[in-house]
C-alpha positions in Angstrom: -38.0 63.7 46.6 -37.9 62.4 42.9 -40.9 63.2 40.7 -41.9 60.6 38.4 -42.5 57.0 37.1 -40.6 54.8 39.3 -39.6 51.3 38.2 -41.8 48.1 39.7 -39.7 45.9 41.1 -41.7 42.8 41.4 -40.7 40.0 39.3 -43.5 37.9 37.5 -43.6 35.3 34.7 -45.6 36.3 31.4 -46.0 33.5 28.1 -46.3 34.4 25.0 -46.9 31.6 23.0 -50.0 30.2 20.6 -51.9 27.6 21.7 -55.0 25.4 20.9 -56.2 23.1 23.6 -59.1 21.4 21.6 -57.2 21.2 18.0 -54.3 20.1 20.0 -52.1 22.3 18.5 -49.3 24.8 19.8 -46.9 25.3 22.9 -47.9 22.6 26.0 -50.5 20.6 23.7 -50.2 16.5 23.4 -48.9 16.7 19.8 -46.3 15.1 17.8 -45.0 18.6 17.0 -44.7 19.6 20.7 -43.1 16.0 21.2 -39.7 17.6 19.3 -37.2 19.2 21.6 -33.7 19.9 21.1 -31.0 19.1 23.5 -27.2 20.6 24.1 -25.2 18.1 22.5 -21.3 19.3 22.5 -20.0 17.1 19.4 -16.5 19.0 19.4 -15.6 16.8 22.7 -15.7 13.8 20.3 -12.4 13.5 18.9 -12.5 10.2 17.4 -15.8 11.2 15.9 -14.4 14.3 14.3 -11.4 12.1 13.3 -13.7 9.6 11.6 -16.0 12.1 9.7 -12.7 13.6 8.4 -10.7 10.7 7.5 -14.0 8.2 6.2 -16.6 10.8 4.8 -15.9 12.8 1.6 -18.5 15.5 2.7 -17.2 16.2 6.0 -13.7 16.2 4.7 -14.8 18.6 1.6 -16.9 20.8 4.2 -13.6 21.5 6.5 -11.1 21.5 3.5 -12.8 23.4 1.1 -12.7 27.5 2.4 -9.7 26.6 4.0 -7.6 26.0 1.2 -9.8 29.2 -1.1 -8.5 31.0 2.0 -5.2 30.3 1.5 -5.0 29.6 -2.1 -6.2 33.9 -2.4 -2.8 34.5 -0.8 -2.7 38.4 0.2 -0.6 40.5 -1.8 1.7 43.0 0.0 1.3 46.9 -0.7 4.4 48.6 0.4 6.8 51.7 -1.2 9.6 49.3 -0.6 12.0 48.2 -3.7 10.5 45.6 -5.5 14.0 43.4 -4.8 13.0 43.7 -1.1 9.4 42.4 -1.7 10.9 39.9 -3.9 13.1 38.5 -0.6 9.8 38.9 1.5 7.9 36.2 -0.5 10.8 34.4 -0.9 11.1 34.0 3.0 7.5 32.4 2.8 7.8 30.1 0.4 11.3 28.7 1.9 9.7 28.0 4.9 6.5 26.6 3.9 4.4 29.2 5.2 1.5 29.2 3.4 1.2 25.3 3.6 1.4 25.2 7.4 -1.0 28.2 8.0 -3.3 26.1 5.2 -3.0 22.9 8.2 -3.5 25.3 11.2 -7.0 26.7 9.2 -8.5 22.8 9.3 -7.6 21.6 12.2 -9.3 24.7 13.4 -12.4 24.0 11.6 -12.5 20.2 12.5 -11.5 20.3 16.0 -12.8 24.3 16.7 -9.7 25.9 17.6 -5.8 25.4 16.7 -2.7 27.3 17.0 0.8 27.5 15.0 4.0 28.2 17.3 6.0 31.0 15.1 9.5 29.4 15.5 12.7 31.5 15.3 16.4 30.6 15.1 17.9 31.5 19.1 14.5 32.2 21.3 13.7 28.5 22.1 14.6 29.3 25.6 12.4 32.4 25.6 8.8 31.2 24.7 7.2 32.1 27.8 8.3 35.8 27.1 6.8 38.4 24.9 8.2 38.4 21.0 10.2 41.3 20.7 11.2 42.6 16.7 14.0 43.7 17.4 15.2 40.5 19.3 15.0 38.9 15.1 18.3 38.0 14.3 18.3 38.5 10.3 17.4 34.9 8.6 16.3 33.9 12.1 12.3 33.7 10.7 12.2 29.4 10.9 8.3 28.9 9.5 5.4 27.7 11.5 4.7 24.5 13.8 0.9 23.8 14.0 -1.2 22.0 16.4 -4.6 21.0 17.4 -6.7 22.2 20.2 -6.9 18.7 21.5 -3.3 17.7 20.2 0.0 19.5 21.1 -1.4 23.1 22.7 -3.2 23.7 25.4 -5.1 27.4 27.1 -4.1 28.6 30.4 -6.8 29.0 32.8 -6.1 32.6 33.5 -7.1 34.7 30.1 -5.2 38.3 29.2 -7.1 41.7 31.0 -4.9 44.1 29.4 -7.4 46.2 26.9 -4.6 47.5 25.0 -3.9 44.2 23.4 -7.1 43.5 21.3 -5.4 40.5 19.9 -4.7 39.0 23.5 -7.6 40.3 25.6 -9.8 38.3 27.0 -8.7 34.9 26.0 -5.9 32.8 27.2 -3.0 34.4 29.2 -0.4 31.6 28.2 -0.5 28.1 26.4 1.3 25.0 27.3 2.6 23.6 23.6 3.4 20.0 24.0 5.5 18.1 21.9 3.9 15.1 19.4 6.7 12.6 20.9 4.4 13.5 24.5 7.6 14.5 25.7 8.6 17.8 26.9 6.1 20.8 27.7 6.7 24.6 26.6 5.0 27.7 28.5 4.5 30.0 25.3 3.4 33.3 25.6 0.1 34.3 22.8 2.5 37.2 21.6 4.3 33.8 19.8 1.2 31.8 18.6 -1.0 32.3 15.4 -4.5 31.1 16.7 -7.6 29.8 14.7 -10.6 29.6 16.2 -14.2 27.5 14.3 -17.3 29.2 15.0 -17.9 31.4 17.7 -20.5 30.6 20.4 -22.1 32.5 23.2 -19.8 33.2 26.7 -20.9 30.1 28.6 -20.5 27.3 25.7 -16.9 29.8 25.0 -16.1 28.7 28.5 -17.2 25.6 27.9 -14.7 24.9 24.9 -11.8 26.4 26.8 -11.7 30.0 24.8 -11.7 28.0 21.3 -14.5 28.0 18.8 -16.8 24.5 18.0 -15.9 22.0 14.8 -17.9 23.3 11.3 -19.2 19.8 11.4 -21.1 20.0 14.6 -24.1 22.8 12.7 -23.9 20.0 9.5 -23.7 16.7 11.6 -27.6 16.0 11.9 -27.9 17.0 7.9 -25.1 14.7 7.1 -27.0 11.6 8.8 -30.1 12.5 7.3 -28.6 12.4 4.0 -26.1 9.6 4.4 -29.9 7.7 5.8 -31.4 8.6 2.6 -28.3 7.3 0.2 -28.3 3.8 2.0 -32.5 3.6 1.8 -32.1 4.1 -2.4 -29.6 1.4 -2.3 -31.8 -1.1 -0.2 -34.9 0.0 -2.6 -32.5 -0.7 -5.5 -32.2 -4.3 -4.4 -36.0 -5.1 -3.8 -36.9 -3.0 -7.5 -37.4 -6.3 -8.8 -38.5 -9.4 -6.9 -39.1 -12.9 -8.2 -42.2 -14.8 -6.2 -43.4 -18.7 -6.2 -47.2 -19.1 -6.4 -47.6 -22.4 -4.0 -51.2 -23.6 -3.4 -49.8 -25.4 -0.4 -48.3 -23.2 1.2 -51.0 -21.5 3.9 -51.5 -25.3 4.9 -48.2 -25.8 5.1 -47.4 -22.5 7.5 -50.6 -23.5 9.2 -49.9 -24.6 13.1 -51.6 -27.3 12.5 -49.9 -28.5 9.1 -46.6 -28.2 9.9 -43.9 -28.7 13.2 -40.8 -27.2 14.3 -39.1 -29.9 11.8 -41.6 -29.6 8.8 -40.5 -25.4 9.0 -36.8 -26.0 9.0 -37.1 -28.0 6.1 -39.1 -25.5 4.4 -36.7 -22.9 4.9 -33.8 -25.7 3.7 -35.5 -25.9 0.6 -36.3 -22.7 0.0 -32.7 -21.8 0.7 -31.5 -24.3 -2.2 -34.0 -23.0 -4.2 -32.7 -19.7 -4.0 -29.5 -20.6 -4.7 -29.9 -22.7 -7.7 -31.3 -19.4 -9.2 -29.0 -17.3 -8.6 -25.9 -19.5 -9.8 -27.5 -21.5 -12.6 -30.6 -19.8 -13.1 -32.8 -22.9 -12.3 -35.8 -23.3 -10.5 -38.2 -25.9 -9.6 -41.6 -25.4 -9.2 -44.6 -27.5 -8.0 -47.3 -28.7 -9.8 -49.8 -26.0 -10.2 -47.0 -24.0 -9.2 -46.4 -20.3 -11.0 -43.6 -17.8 -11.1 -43.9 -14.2 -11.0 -42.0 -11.1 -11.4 -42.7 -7.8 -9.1 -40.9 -4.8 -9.9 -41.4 -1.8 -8.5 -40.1 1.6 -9.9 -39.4 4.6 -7.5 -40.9 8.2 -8.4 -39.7 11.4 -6.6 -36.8 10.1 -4.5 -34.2 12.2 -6.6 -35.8 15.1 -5.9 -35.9 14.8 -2.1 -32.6 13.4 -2.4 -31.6 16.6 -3.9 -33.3 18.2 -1.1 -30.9 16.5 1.5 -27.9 17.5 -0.6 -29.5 21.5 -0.3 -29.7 21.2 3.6 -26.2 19.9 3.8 -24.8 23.1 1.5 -27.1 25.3 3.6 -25.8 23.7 6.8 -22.4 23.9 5.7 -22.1 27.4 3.9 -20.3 25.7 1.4 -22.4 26.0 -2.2 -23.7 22.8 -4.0 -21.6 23.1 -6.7 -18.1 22.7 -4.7 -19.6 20.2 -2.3 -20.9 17.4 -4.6 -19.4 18.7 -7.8 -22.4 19.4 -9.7 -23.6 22.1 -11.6 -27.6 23.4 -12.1 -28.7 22.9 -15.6 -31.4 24.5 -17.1 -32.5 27.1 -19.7 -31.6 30.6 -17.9 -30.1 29.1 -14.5 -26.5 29.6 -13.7 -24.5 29.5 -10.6 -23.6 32.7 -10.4 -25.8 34.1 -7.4 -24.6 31.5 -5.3 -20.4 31.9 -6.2 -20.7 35.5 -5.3 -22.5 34.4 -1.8 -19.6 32.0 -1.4 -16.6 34.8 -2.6 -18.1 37.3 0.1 -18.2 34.9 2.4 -14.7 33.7 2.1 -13.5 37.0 1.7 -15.4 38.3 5.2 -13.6 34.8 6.8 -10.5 36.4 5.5 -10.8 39.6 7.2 -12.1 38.3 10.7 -9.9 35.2 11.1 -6.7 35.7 8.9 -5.9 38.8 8.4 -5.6 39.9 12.6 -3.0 36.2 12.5 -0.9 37.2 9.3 -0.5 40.9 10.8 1.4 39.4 13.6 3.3 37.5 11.4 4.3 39.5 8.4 6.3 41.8 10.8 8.3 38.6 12.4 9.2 37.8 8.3 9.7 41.4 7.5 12.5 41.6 10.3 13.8 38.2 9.4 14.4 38.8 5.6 14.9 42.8 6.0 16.3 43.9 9.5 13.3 45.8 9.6 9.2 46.7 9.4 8.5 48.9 6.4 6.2 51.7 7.7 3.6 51.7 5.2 3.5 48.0 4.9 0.2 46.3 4.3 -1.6 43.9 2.2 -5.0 43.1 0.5 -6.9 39.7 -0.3 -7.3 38.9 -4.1 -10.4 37.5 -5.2 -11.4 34.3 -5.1 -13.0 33.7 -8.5 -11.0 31.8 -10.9 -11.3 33.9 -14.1 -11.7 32.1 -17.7 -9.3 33.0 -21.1 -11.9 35.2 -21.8 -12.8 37.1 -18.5 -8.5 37.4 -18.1 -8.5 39.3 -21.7 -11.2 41.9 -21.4 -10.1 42.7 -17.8 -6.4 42.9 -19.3 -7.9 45.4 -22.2 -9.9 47.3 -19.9 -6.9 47.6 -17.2 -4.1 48.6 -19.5 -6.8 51.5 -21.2 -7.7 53.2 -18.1 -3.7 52.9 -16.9 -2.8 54.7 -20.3 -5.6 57.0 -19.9 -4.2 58.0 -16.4 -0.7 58.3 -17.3 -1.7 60.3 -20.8 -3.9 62.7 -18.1 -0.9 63.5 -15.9 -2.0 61.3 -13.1 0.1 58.2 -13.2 4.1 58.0 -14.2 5.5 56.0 -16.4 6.9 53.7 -13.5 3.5 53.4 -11.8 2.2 52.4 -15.0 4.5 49.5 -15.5 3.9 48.4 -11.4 0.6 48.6 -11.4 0.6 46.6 -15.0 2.9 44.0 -12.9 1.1 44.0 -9.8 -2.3 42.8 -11.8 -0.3 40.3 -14.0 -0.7 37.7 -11.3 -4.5 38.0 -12.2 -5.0 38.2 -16.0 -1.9 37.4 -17.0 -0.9 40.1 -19.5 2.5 41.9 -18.2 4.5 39.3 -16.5 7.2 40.2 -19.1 7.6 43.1 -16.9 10.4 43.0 -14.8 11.7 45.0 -11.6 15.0 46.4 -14.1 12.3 47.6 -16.4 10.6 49.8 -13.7 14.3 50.7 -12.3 14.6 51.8 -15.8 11.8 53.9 -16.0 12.2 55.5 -13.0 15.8 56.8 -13.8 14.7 58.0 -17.1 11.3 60.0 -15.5 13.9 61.8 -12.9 16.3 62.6 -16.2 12.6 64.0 -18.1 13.5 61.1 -20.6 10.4 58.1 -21.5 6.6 58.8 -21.5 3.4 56.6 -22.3 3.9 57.0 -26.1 5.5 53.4 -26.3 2.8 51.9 -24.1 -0.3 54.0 -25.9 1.0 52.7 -29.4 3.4 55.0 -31.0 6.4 57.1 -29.3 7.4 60.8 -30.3 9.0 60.0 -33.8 5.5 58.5 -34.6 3.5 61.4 -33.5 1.7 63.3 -36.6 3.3 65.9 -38.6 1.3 69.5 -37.9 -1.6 70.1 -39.8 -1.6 73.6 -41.3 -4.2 76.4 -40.6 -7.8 76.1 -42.0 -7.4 79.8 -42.6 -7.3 80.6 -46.7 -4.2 82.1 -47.2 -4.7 85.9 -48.3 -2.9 87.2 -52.0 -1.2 90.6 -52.2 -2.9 92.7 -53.8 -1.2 93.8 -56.8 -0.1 97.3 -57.6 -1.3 98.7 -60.3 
């Protein structure tokens, strides 16, 4: 027999909730707050409206353009103990092919539709699609580029998804695709080992079910803030038009309205006239009044609407994740406000999106290029995401200075060659700009002379050996014989 507490299994109901029955207020009470509810509305399954929003609306298009392209445009830079030459043929491989501009198409349609997928196309497997991509199967040059498609156009999950645990890339989601072609045409069995796939944001298992193992459009969280603000730009413009209004004093006219003072015909005419009136002023700025007749001017001057208009413009950012400043292309003004804050939130989160969403796709990839342009996978190869920010003149000097001290300082210390120096120098030229002189026969250079014990950091820390200082004699007084007497 067990000792101890033993779990109840009866099932009841509990509610925790406030609520005020006589001030109407809280969960269950008749008020307009408890009125609100919020239904599942699956806006990804709209593919004209996602089509519309993108091709019609600046915001939407800015919202699912934006981190894409930061994304891409922060291009990772490879990290390898390879020969410059052969990292040289690497990128060369991507740019022939159009890499980065076809991964940059795969990254929207993903984030307007919710999921999309490039086919990684090489020169002799069309005929094996359906079968796992093997490296060594890479004939050398073989490495064609990318074909993208949408989730809704051109590729197409499997209803079976992938059990094996061992492939964390493939597990759990789809165990094939069916690619079709844009002609509607022909249909290819492709196996996930040959796809680079993009996924929106992520949503609980059902609604992942729901959206066939894809993700949901970044427009669907920001739809209901774009309406409220697109409502709120088209009610300035109709309070624009009534800010001024011209009105004709008539003593006549309540007897004339009156049931009694005027028929079906009597009221057309009225309108006729006051039609022709209308348009004499506005085309020749005439007017004629009746006797006793006046003419008055209402205007009426709006106070506080740009300040809730702003307001709309902050829920759309916030819906989005995309900052203010990128969005509508303006900038907070003030004494002692900057931006700042905000563009670090935005760098982090571009470079987390990076991480989860690019990085796992361009590891497949960088292998199928690597065997393509070398006939094989360096070991140690890797790469790393620069940053975002787009530095000033200014911000690309001091980090210049402050790089080339501490690589002197290191190489001076016995910690860095002469070689490293000069790679490393290269490697951040793409960033502040100070080394690109530097060239791949200037560190082949180096490194010949550091294995013949020639070179040093005397160039590079201002002055080589024939500049170094002459000796400085001893501080010691120098001693006189003594002499003999």
């Amino acid at each position: 027999m067990a000792y101890g507490l033993q779990p109840n299994r009866t099932t009841t109901s509990g509610f925790d909730a406030f609520t005020n029955a006589a001030a109407r207020m809280g969960w269950g009470t008749p008020s307009v707050a408890e009125g609100a509810d919020y239904n599942l509305v699956r806006l990804s399954y709209d593919y004209w409206l996602l089509i519309t929003l993108y091709r019609n609306h600046w915001i939407s298009r800015r919202i699912v353009d934006g981190p894409a392209q930061d994304m891409v445009r922060a291009w990772p830079k490879l990290s390898s103990d390879i020969a410059p030459d052969d990292l040289s043929r690497i990128d060369k491989a991507v740019r022939k092919t159009a890499t980065r501009a076809q991964v940059l198409k795969t990254l929207k349609w993903a984030r307007l539709f919710g999921g999309a997928g490039a086919l990684i196309m090489i020169d002799g497997q069309e005929n094996e699609l359906d079968q796992p991509l093997d490296l060594d199967s890479i004939e050398p040059g073989a490495y064609l580029g990318l074909d993208p498609f949408d989730r809704w156009s051109g590729i197409h999950p499997s209803a079976t998804v992938c059990t094996d645990i061992t492939k964390p890339l493939e597990f759990n989601l789809p165990e094939f695709y069916e690619i079709h072609s844009p002609s509607g045409g022909d249909s290819y069995r492709v196996h996930p080992s040959r796809i680079l796939r993009f996924s929106g944001p992520d949503v609980p298992a059902p609604e992942h079910q729901a959206q066939q193992y894809w993700g949901i459009s970044v427009l669907e969280p920001a739809y209901e803030e774009i309406r409220k603000r697109d409502n709120m730009s088209w009610n300035l413009l109709s309070l624009s038009f009534r800010a001024s209004i011209i009105a004709m004093r008539n003593k006549d006219l309540a007897q004339m309205l009156s049931g009694a003072g005027m028929n079906t015909k009597a009221l057309q005419g009225f309108h006729s006239r006051m039609e022709a009136v209308n348009q004499l002023l506005s085309s020749q700025n005439l007017m004629v009044l009746p006797d006793e007749g006046g003419l008055e001017q209402i205007n009426y001057t709006p106070s506080g609407w740009d300040a809730i208009y702003g307001m709309f413009q902050m829920d759309v950012a916030g819906a989005s994740g995309y900052t203010v400043t990128r969005l509508f292309g303006r900038t907070i003004t003030g004494i002692g406000q900057s931006n700042d804050a905000d563009e670090r939130l935005y760098e982090e989160r571009i470079a987390m999106e990076q991480d989860d969403s690019l990085r796992p796709q361009l590891e497949k990839l960088y292998p199928v290029i690597c065997m393509s342009a070398l006939g094989e996978v360096p070991e140690d190869l890797d790469f790393t995401f620069p940053s975002v920010r787009v530095l000033t003149e200014e911000e690309k000097s001091k980090l210049s200075s402050d790089t080339m001290a501490s690589l002197v300082a290191l190489g001076n210390a016995g910690y860095l060659t002469k070689p490293q120096v000069l790679k490393e120098i290269k490697q951040q030229s793409d960033v502040t700009g100070f080394g690109t002189n530097v060239t791949d026969e200037d560190i082949e250079t180096a490194e010949r002379d550091e294995d013949m014990g020639l070179g040093g950091l005397g160039e590079l820390a201002g002055g080589g050996p024939e500049e170094q200082a002459e000796p400085q004699p001893s501080a010691e007084p120098e001693i006189e014989p003594v002499a003999e007497r």
